[in-house]
N, C-alpha and C positions, 0 to 999 in steps of 0.2 A: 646250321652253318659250320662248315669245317675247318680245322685250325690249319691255314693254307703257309706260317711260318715257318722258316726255313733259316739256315745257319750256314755260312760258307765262308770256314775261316772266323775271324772279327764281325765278319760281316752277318748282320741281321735282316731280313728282308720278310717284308707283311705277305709276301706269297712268291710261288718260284719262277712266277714270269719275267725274265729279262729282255732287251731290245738286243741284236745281233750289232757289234760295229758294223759303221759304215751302212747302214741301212735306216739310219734314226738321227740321223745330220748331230747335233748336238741336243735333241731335245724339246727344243725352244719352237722346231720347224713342224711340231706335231702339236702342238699345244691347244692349237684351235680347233682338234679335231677328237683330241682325246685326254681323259682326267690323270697328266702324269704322274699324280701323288696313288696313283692305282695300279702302278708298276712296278714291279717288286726290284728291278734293277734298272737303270736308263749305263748301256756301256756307247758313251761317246765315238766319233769316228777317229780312227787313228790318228795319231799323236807322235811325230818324231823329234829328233833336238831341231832341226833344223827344218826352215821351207823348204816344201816338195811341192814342183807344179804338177807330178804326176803325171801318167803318158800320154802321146797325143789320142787327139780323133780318130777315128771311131772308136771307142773303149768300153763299149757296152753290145752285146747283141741277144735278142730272143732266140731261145731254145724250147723245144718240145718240154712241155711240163718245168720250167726254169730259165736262166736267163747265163750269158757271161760277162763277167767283169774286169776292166782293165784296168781302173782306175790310177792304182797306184799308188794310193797311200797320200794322197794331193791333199797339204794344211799345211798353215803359217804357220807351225812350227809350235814349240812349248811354251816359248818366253809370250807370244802372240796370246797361246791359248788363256796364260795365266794372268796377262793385261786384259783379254779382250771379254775371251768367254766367261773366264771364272766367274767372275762377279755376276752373268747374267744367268750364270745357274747353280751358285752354291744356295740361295735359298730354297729350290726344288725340295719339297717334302719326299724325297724317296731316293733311293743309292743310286748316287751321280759316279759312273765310274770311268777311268780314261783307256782308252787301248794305246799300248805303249808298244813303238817299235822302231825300226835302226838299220843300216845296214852294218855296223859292227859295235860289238861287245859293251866299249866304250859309250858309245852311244844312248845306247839301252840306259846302261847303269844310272847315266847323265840324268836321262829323261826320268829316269823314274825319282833319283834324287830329287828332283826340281819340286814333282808332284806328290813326294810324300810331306812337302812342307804347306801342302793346301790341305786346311781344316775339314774344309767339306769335301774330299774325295777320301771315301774311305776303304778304296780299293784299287787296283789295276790289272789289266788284262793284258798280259806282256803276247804280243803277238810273233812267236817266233815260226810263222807257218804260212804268211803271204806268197801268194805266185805269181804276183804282178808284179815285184820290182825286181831290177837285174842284181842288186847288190844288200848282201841279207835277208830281211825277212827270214822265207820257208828253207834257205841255208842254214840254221842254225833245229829246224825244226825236223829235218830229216836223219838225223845221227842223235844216238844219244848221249856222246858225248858233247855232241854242238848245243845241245839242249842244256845239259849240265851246266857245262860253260857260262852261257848268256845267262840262264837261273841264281845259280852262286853268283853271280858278279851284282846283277840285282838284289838280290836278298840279303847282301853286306849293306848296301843302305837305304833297300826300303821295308819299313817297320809295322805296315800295316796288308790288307790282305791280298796278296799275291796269286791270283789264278792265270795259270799258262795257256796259252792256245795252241792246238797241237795239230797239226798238217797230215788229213788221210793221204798223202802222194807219197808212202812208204810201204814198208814191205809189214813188220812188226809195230802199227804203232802203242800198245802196250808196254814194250819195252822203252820207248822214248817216254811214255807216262812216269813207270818205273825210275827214269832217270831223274826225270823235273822233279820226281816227291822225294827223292834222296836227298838234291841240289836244293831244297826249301818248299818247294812250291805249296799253296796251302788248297789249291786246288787246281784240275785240268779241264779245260774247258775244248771238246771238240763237236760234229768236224768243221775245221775250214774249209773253203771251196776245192773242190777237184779240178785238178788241171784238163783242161779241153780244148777245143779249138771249133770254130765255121768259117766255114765257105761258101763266098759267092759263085756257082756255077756260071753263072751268065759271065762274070766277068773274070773267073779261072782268078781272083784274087782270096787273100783271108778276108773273112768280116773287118777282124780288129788288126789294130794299126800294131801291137805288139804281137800277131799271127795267134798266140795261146793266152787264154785267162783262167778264172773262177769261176766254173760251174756251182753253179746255185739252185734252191728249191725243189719241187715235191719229187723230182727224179732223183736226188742224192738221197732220201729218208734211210732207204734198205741198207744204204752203204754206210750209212750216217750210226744207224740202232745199232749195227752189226760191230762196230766200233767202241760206243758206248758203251753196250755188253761187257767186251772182250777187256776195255778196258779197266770197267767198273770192278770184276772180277779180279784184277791186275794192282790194285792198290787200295790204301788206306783212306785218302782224301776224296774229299766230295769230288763228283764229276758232274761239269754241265754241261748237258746237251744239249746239239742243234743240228741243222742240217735237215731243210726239206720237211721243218714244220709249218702247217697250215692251218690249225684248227686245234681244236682241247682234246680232238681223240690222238692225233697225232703227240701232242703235247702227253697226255699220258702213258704212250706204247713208251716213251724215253726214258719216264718216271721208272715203269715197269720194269726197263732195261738195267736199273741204277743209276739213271742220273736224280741229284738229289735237287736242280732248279735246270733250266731251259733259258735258251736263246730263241728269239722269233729274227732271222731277217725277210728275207727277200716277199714276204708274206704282206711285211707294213706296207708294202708297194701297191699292194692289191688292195688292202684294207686298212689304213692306218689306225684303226680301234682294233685291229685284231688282237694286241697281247690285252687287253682287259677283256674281251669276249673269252680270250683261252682262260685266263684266272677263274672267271665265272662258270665255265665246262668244266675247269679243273673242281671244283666247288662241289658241282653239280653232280660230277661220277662220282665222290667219296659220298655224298649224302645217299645215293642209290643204291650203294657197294655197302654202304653201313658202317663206314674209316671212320676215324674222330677226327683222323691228322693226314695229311699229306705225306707225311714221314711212314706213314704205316705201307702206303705202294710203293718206295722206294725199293728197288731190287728186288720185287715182291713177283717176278716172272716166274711161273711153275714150268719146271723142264724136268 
C-alpha cells in the first residue's frame, strides 16, 4: 500500500482524490452510494453571501464526450449554508471544503469571513472563474489583476487554506496563477469549465436559456493537462487538477503534469463511487511503478 497523503496548504488529506463543486451537491446526496470518509476532499457546491436562484430552464445540455452547464451558482446563500448544512456535515470524517463566490469583491471577502469562523471547514475554494453568472464570477478570474484583487481582499480575513480556482477562457492563464500566489493564495486549483454553446437545428434555437455555458468532461482533459503543466511549472504552490477526469489513468496523467491532488466532477454523474475507484487506481499504479508515495509522481513528466 502506497502513502496516498498529500498536503495543500494546512490542509491534510488521506489521499488526493477531491469531488469538483457543484457536481457532489453537499455530500450528504452521495452518501448511500459511496464511503465519504474515502475522500480525500468533499468541495461543496458553490456558496455566495446571498440567495441565488440561478438561471432559468434549460441550464444543462449533453455534448459529445461531456455535457454543459448553466446553472448559475443556485444556493441559499452562507447564513442558510451555516444554519442548515453545517451541522449536517461538519462530522464528516474527511475535508469538508466550501466554494466561495460573488459577484463583487466585497462579497467574496463577506463569504469567506463568515466561513472561516466554522471549526470543521478547514479550507475554501474561492471560485473567481464561473461563466454562468452575468455579474462576477469568471470577471475577476480573467485578468490578473481582477485576480489579485478578489485574493488579497480574502486573505485579509480568512486564516486557513485558500485554494483559488482559475478560468481556462484566457489567453495566459499562468500569469493569472502567478498573480493569486503573490495576492495569498496557498493553492490554484484548475480548469473550470470552457465556455461553449448548442443548438437546436430543428428549432434554429440555443439549447440553454442563457445561449453559452460550462463545457465539462473527457473532451476538456487535453486542455485541462495542458494548463496544469504550464501552470505547475509557473509557481511555487500546490496545483489541483481537474477537467475531463474519468478514471485513475486520467487521474494520474494530472499527477504527472504537477498537480499535487485532483478534482473528479462531471464523472460522479456517470459513477458516483468514481473518486474512491480513482484513489484505489491511484494506489494501484504507484504499487506497479514501485513509488512508496504519491508525492514521488508529482511533476514527475519526462520531457
Amino acid at each position: 500500500m502506497a502513502d496516498l497523503r498529500v498536503s495543500i496548504g494546512q490542509l491534510q488529506m488521506a489521499n488526493p482524490v477531491m469531488t469538483a463543486s457543484g457536481t457532489f451537491g453537499y455530500g450528504l446526496e452521495f452518501q448511500d452510494f459511496v464511503d465519504l470518509e474515502k475522500i480525500g476532499g468533499i468541495i461543496v457546491k458553490g456558496t455566495t453571501l446571498h440567495h441565488r436562484e440561478g438561471n432559468p430552464y434549460p441550464r444543462m445540455a449533453e455534448t459529445p464526450m461531456g455535457m454543459l452547464n448553466a446553472v448559475g451558482l443556485q444556493n441559499k446563500g452562507v447564513h442558510y449554508f451555516v444554519e442548515h448544512i453545517y451541522p449536517k456535515i461538519k462530522d464528516i470524517r474527511t475535508n469538508m471544503i466550501v466554494n466561495v463566490s460573488g459577484s463583487q469583491v466585497e462579497d467574496y471577502a463577506e463569504t469567506a469571513r463568515i466561513i472561516n469562523e466554522l471549526e470543521a471547514i478547514p479550507a475554501i475554494e474561492l471560485n473567481i472563474s464561473c461563466p454562468n453568472v452575468k455579474q462576477g464570477g469568471m470577471a475577476f478570474g480573467v485578468s490578473a489583476q481582477g485576480a489579485a484583487e478578489v485574493v488579497s481582499a480574502v486573505r485579509k480575513v480568512y486564516d486557513k487554506t485558500l485554494i483559488v480556482k482559475l478560468s481556462p477562457n484566457v489567453t495566459n492563464i499562468a500569469e493569472i496563477a502567478v498573480a493569486a500566489e503573490a495576492a495569498g493564495a496557498d493553492s490554484v486549483s484548475l480548469i473550470n469549465t470552457l465556455l461553449g454553446m448548442a443548438i437546436n437545428a430543428e428549432k434554429r434555437k440555443p439549447v440553454l436559456s442563457t445561449i453559452t455555458g460550462g463545457m465539462s468532461g473527457a473532451a476538456v482533459k487535453p486542455i485541462a493537462l495542458r494548463m496544469v503543466w504550464q501552470v505547475a511549472k509557473a509557481v511555487k504552490i500546490p496545483v489541483v487538477g481537474l477537467g475531463g477526469i474519468m478514471n485513475w489513468r486520467d487521474a494520474v496523467e494530472f499527477l504527472l503534469a504537477g498537480a499535487s491532488a485532483i478534482e473528479i466532477g462531471t464523472a460522479n454523474f456517470i459513477d458516483p463511487a468514481v473518486t474512491v475507484k480513482v484513489a484505489e487506481g491511484i494506489n494501484d499504479y504507484l504499487d506497479r511503478h514501485g513509488f512508496a508515495s504519491v508525492k514521488d509522481i508529482v511533476g514527475a513528466l519526462e520531457v
